[in-house]
C-alpha positions in Angstrom: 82.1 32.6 86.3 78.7 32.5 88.5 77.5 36.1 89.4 76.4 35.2 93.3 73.6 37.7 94.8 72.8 38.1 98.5 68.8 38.4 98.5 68.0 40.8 101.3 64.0 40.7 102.4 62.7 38.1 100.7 58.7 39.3 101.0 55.9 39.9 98.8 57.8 41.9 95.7 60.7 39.2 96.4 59.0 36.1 96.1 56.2 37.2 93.0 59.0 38.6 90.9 63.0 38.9 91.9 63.4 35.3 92.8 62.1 33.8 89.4 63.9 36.5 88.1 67.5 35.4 89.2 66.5 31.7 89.0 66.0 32.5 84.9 69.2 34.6 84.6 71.9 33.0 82.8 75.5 32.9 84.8 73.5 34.0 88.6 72.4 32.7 91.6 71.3 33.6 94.8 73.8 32.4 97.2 71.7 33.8 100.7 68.8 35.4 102.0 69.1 38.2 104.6 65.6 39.0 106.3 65.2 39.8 110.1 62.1 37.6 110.1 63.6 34.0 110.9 60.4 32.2 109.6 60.1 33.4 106.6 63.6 33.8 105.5 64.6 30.6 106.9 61.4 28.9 104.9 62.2 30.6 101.6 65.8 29.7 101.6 64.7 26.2 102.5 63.1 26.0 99.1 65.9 28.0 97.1 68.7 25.7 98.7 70.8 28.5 100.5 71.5 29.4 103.8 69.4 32.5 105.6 71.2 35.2 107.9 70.1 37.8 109.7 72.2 40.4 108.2 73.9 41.0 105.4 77.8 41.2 107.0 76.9 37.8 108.6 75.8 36.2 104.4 78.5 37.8 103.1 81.0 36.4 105.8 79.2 33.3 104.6 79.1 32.9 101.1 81.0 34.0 97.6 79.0 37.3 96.6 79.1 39.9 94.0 76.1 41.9 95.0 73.1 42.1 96.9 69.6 42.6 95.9 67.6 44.9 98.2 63.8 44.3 98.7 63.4 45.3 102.2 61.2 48.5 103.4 62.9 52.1 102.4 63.5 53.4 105.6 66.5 50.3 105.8 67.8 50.9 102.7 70.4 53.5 103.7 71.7 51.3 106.3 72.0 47.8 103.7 73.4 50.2 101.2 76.3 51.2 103.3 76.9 47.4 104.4 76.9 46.7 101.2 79.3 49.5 99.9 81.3 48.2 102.9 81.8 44.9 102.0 82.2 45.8 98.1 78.7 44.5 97.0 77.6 45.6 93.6 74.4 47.2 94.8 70.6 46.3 93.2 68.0 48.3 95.8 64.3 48.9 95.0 62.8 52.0 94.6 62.5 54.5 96.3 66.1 54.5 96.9 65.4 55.8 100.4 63.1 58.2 101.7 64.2 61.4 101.6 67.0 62.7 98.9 69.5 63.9 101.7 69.9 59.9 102.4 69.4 58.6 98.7 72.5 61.2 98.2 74.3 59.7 100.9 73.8 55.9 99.5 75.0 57.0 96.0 78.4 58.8 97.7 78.7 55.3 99.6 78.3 53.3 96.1 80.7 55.9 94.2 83.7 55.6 97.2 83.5 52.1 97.3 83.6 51.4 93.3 80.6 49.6 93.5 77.9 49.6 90.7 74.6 50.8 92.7 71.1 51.0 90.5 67.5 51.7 91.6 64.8 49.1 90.5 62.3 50.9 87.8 61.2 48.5 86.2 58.9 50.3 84.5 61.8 51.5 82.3 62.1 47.8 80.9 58.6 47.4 80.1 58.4 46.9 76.3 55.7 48.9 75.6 56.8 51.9 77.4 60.4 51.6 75.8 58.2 51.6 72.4 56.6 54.6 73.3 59.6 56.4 74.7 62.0 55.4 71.7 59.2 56.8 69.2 59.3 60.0 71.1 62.9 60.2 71.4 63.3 59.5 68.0 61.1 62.3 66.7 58.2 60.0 65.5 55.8 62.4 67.3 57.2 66.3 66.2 57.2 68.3 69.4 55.7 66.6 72.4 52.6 69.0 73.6 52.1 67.0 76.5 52.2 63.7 78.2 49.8 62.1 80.4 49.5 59.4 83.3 48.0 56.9 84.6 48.1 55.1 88.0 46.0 53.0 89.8 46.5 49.5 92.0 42.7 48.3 93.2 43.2 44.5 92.5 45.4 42.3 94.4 48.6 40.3 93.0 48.5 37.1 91.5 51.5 34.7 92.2 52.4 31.2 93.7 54.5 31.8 97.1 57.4 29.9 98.7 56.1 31.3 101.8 53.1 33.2 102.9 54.3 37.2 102.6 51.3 39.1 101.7 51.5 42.5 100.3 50.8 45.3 102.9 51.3 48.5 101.5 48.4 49.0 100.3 46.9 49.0 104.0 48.5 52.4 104.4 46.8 54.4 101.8 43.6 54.2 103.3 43.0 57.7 103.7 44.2 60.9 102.1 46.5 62.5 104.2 49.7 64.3 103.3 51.8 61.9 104.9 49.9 58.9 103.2 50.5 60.7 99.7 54.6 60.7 100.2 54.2 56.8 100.9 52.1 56.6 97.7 54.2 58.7 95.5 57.5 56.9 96.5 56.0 53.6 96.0 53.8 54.1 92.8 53.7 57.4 91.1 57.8 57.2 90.8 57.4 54.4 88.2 55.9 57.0 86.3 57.5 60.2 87.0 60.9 59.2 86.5 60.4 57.4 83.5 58.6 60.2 81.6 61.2 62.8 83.2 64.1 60.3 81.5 61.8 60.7 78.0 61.4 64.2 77.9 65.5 64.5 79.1 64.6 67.1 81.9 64.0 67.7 85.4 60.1 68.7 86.1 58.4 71.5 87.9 55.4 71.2 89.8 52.8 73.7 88.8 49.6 72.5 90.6 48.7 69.0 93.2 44.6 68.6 93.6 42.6 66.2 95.5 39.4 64.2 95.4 39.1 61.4 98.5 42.2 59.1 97.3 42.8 60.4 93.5 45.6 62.4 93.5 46.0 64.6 90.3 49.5 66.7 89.9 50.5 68.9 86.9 53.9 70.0 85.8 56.0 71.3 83.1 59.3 70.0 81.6 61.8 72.9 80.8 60.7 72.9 76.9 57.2 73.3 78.3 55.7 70.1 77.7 53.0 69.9 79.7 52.7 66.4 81.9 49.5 65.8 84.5 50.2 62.4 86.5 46.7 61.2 88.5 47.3 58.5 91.4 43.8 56.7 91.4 44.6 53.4 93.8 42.6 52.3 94.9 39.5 53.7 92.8 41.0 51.8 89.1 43.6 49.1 88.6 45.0 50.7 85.0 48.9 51.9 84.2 48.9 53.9 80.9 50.8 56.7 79.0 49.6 58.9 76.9 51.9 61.2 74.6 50.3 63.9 72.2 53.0 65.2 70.0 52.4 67.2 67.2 52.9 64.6 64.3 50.9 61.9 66.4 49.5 60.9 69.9 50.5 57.7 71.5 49.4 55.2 74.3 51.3 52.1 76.0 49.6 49.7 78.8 52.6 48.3 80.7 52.4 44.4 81.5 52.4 43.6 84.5 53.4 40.1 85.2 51.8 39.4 88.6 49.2 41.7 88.2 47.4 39.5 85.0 44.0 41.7 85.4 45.8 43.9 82.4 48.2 43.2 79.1 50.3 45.1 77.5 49.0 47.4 74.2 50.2 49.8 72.5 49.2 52.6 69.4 50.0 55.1 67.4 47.9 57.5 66.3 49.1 60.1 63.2 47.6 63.5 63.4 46.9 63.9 59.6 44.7 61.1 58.0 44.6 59.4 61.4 46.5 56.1 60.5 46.5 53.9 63.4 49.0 51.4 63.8 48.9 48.8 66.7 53.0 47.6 66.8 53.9 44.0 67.3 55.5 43.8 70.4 58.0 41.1 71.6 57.2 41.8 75.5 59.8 40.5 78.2 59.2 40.3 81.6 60.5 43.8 83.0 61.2 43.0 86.3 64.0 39.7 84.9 65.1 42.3 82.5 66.1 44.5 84.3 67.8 42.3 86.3 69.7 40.9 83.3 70.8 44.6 82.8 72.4 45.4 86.4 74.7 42.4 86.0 75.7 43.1 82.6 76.3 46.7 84.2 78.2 45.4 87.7 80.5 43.3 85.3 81.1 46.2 83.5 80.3 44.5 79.8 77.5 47.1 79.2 77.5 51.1 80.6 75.0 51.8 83.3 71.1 53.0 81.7 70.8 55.4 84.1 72.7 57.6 86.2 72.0 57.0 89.9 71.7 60.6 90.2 68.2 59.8 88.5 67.2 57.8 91.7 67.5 61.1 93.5 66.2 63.3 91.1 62.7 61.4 91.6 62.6 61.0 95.0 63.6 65.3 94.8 60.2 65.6 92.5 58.0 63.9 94.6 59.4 65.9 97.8 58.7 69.4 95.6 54.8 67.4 94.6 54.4 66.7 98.6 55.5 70.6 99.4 53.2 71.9 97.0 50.1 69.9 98.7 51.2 70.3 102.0 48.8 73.4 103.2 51.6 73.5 106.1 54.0 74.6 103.1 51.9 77.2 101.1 53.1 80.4 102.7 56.2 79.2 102.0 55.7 78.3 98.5 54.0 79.8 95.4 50.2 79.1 95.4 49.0 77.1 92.2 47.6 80.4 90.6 50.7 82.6 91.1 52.9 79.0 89.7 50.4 79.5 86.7 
């Protein structure tokens, strides 16, 4: 039986990843696209063979559908959420979930009434290299875990054939420092990161210090075993994603691939803290954007359990609301200063 998807925004992230995506996944289709932009929505279902709507109630009056695929800006995700709860859509939204955590609470109560499977896109958490790294660590491979360290950085542009001209703009609002630029930055970067490495280290994170230089951002906290984990933001000053974990036993690293990003390739090693064997795995690496993709409907037909609560979702956009606070100079007589968190 075909699994039929509503695709609603069909822009940049849409059209370089999601689209192939669901065009490779076994049993699927895309059955609509829902974007308020006529033009483009009504040129990119042209080439996909589907009719495009304005909203999502109209599609789904329209066509068969299981679930809908969210790519649109975070401040409509709330809204498409509770449509798609509504009209008992399975429920595929990107990241973050929405833009505060009072609303991403509200969209997983409206999932959770309805009976609807709802998951947050982190891809990140499907990259092969990184489920390497995590898996070692989870497993023990590394003894106690000292600290973990991150990378982010975006300073080259993506790579990918369009179905219709839909060029990535988000980058056009980081161009300066400010505290409300750095919650925009976090929620659409730094999350990858956070809430992957909170999901490793199987607890919630506390921010001990946020610093600044022009647009590096560089924040420190501690998981509650006391694992130490700094995360530095450098877009638009590097183009480089990478983990580090130093354990006690060994210290790892993992480059992500990024499919439409080709100006880096996944690698991964292991260092072992006595006698310093190094060992570079072989790596079979999937696309993590399709896989994951492969994973939420296995998980909205209810053949495989859900990866991650969709509690998580709001548990990262709750960390980077507590990283914002602490760097906020409007907030610090309010909150503990980085010497007294120390």
């Amino acid at each position: 039986m075909t699994f039929n998807v509503i695709l609603a925004g069909c822009g940049y992230i849409a059209q370089a990843e999601h689209i192939p995506g669901w065009r490779q996944q076994d049993g699927a289709r895309i059955a609509a696209i829902v974007d308020q932009r006529t033009g483009l929505a009504t040129a990119v279902a042209e080439r996909l063979g589907v009719a495009a709507h304005g909203t999502l109630t109209g599609a789904s009056a329209s066509v068969p559908a299981d679930a809908v695929h969210i790519c649109t800006p975070p401040n409509s995700h709330e809204q498409l959420v509770r449509d798609a709860a509504r009209l008992g859509l399975h429920i595929l939204v990107e990241k973050p979930l929405a833009l505060s955590s009072d609303a991403a609470k509200r969209c997983v109560a409206a999932a959770a009434s309805a009976g609807v499977t709802i998951m947050t896109a982190a891809p990140r958490m499907y990259d092969s290299d990184f489920a390497l790294l995590g898996s070692k660590l989870r497993e023990g491979e590394f003894g106690p875990i000292h600290a973990v360290e991150s990378l982010w950085g975006i300073a080259l542009p993506p790579n990918f054939t369009p179905l219709s001209a839909a060029p990535r703009t988000v980058q056009a609002a980081y161009e300066d420092s400010q505290i409300s630029r750095l919650a925009a930055r976090l929620l659409e970067e730094s999350i990858h990161h956070l809430g992957l490495i909170s999901t490793w280290l199987n607890s919630e994170l506390t921010v001990k210090s946020v610093h600044n230089s022009g647009p590096l951002w560089h924040v420190t906290l501690t998981s509650k075993q006391g694992t130490v984990v700094t995360h530095t933001n450098a877009s638009p000053l590097v183009h480089r994603e990478e983990i580090r974990v130093y354990g006690e036993n060994a210290f790892g690293r993992s480059v992500p691939w990024s499919p439409h990003f080709p100006w880096q390739f996944g690698s991964t090693e292991i260092i072992a803290a006595k006698g310093g064997d190094r060992r570079l795995p072989a790596i079979a690496r999937r696309n993590q954007y399709w896989a994951q993709i492969d994973d939420f409907v296995r998980t909205a037909q209810g053949t495989e359990p859900a990866r991650r609560d969709p509690a998580a979702a709001v548990r990262d956009i709750e960390l980077i609301e507590s990283i914002v606070a602490a760097a906020n100079p409007d907030d610090r007589p309010r909150t503990k200063s980085a010497r007294q968190l120390g």
